[in-house]
C-alpha positions as CSV (number, residue, x, y, z in Angstrom):
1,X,-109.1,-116.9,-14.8
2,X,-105.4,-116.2,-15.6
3,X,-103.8,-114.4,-19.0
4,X,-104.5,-115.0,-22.4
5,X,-101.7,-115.5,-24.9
6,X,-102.0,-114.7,-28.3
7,X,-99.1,-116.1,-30.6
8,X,-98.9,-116.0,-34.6
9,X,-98.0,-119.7,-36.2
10,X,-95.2,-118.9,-38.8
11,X,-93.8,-120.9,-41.1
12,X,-89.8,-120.9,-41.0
13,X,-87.5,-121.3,-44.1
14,X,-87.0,-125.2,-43.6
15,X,-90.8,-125.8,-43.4
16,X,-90.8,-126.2,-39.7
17,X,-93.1,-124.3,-37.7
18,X,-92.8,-121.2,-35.2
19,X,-94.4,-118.8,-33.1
20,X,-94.3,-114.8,-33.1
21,X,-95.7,-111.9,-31.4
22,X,-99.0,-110.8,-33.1
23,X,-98.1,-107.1,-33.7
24,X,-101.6,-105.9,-33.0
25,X,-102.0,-107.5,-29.4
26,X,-98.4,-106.1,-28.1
27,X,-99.1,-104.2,-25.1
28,X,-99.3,-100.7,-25.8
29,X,-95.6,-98.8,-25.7
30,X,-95.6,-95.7,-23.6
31,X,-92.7,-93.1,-23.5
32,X,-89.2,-93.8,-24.7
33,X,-86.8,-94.9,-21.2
34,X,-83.2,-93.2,-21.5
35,X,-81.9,-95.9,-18.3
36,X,-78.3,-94.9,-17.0
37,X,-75.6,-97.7,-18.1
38,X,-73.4,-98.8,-15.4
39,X,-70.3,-101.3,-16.0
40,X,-69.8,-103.7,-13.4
41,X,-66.6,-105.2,-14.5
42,X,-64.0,-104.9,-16.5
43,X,-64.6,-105.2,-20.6
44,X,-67.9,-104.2,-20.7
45,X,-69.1,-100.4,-22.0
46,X,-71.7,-98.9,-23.3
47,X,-74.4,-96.2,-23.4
48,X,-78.5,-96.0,-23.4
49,X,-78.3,-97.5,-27.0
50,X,-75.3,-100.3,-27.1
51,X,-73.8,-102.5,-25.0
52,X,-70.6,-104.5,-25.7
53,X,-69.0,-106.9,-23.2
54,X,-65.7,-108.4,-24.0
55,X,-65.1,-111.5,-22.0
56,X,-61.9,-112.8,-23.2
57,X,-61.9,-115.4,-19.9
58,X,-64.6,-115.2,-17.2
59,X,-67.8,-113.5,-16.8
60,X,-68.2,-109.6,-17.9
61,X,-71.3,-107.6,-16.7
62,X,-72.8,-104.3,-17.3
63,X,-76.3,-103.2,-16.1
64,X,-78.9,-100.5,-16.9
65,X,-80.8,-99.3,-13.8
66,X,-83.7,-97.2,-12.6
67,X,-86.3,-99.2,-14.8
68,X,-90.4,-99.7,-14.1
69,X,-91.6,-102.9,-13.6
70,X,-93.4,-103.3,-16.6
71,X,-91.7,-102.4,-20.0
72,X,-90.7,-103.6,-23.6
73,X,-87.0,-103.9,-24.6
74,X,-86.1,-104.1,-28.4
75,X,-82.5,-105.1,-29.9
76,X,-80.2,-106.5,-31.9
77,X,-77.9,-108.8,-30.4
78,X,-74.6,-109.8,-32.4
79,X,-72.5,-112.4,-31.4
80,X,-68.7,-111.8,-32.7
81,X,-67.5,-113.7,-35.4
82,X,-67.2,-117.6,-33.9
83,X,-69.2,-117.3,-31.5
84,X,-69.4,-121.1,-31.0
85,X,-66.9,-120.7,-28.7
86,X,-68.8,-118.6,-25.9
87,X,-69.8,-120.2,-23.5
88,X,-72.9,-118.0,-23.0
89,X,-74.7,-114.5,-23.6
90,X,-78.0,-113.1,-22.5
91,X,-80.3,-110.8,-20.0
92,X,-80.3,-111.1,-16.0
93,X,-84.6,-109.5,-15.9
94,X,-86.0,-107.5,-12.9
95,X,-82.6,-107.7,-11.0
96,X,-81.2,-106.5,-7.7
97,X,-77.7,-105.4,-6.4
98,X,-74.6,-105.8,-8.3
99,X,-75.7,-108.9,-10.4
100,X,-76.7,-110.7,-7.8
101,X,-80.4,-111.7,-8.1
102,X,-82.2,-111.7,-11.5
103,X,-84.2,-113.6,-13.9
104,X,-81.8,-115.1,-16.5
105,X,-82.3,-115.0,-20.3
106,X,-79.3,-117.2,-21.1
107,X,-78.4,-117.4,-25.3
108,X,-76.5,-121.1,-25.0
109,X,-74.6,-121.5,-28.3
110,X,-72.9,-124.6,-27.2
111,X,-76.6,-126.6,-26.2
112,X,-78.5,-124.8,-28.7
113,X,-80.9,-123.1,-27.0
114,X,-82.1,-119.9,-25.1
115,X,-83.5,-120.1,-21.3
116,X,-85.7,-118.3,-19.4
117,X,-84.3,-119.1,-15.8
118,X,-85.8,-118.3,-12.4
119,X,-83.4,-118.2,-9.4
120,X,-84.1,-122.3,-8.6
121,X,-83.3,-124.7,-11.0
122,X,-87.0,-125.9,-11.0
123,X,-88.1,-122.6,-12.9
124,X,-86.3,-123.5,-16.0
125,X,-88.4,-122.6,-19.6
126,X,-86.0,-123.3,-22.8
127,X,-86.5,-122.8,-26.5
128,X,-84.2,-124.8,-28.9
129,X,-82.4,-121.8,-31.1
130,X,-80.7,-123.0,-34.3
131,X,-77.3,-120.7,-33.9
132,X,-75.8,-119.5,-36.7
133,X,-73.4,-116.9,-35.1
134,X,-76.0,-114.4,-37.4
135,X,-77.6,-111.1,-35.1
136,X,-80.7,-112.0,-33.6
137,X,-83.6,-109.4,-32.8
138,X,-84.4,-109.9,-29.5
139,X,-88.2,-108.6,-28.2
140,X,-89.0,-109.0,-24.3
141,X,-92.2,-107.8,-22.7
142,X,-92.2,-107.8,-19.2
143,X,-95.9,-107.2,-17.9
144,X,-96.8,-107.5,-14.5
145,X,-95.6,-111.1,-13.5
146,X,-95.2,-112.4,-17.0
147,X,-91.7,-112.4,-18.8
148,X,-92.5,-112.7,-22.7
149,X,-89.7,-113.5,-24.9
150,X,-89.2,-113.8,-28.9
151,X,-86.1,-114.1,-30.9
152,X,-86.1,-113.4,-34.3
153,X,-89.8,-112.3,-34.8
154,X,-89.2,-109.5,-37.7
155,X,-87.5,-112.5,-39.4
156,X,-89.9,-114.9,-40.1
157,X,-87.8,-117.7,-38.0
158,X,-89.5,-116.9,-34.9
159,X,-89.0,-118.4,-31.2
160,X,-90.6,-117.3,-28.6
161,X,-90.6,-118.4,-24.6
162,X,-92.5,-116.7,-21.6
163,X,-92.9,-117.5,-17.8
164,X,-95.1,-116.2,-14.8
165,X,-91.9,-114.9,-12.3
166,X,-93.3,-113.1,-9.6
167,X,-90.8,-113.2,-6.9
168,X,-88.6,-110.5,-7.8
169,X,-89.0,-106.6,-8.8
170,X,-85.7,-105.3,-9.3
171,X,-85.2,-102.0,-11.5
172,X,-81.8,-103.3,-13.4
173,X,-81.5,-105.1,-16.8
174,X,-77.8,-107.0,-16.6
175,X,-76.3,-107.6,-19.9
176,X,-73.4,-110.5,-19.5
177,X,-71.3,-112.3,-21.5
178,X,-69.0,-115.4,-20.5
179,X,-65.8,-116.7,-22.7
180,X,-66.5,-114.6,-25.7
181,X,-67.9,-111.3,-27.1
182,X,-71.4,-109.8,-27.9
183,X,-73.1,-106.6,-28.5
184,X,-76.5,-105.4,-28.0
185,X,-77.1,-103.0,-30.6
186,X,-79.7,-100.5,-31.4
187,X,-81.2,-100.9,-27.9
188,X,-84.6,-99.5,-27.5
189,X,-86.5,-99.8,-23.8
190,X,-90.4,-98.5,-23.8
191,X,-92.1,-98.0,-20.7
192,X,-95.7,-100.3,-21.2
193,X,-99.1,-98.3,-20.8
């Protein structure tokens, strides 16, 4: 029993090897979601389509609520010039209240990598991501219990993570951003049929 995961094997620019999303075996997309964007502190706005979040020292959050459980968010995501200095970027998954529960998709220019967090450190599934301060197209399925990640997949330098988290069921997709700027363009949440 269990899932079965299908992955393409690509070949990236440097002769190193990735994975991608197969494009035939994504989960079906259903309608087109229109969530409501909600700032939670101060430096972040935005609408259905873009985010920005301006974190010029601490930790700025914005969130998108009313979501299904299962869906399939597109985007781009540009770091601002420099980026090197943020400290971090990324997603808080299936969260609750103002921020405070989720499952974290943490962009970590300073390590080099992208993480796929559950709420205890022992839930921890990381990707190293060369970071060139370039956008990134960021694809996440979230199907029943799985969390299904890829960076980059149109690209051809793909990276992809994914995790069972079952624990919570929020409706709200936090966007954050701490010690620098990002924006989440082109932003494009499907429900999954």
């Amino acid at each position: 029993g269990g899932n079965l995961i299908f992955r393409e094997l690509i070949q990236h620019p440097d002769g190193s090897l990735g994975l991608g999303f197969v494009a035939e075996l994504v989960p079906p997309r259903g309608e087109i979601l229109h969530p409501e964007f909600c700032a939670l502190t101060s430096g972040a706005e935005g609408n259905p389509d873009d985010v920005v979040l301006r974190a010029p020292e601490g930790q700025t959050v914005a969130a998108f609520t009313g979501l299904p459980h299962s869906f399939r968010l597109r985007c781009r995501v540009v770091p601002t010039p420099g980026c090197a200095c943020a400290h971090c970027f990324g997603l808080g998954l299936r969260g609750m209240g103002s921020y405070g529960r989720n499952y974290e998709l943490v962009f970590d220019p300073h390590l080099r990598q992208v993480r796929l967090a559950r709420e205890v450190l022992s839930g921890v599934t990381s990707l190293d991501y060369p970071f060139n301060g370039e956008p990134m197209l960021l694809d996440v399925i979230l199907h029943d219990d799985i969390v299904d990640v890829c960076v980059n997949n149109e690209r051809g330098d793909a990276h992809c993570l994914i995790n069972r988290l079952p624990e919570l069921t929020g409706d709200r997709l936090f966007f954050f951003c701490e010690d620098g700027t990002v924006a989440f363009e082109h932003i494009q949440i499907t429900s999954l049929k």
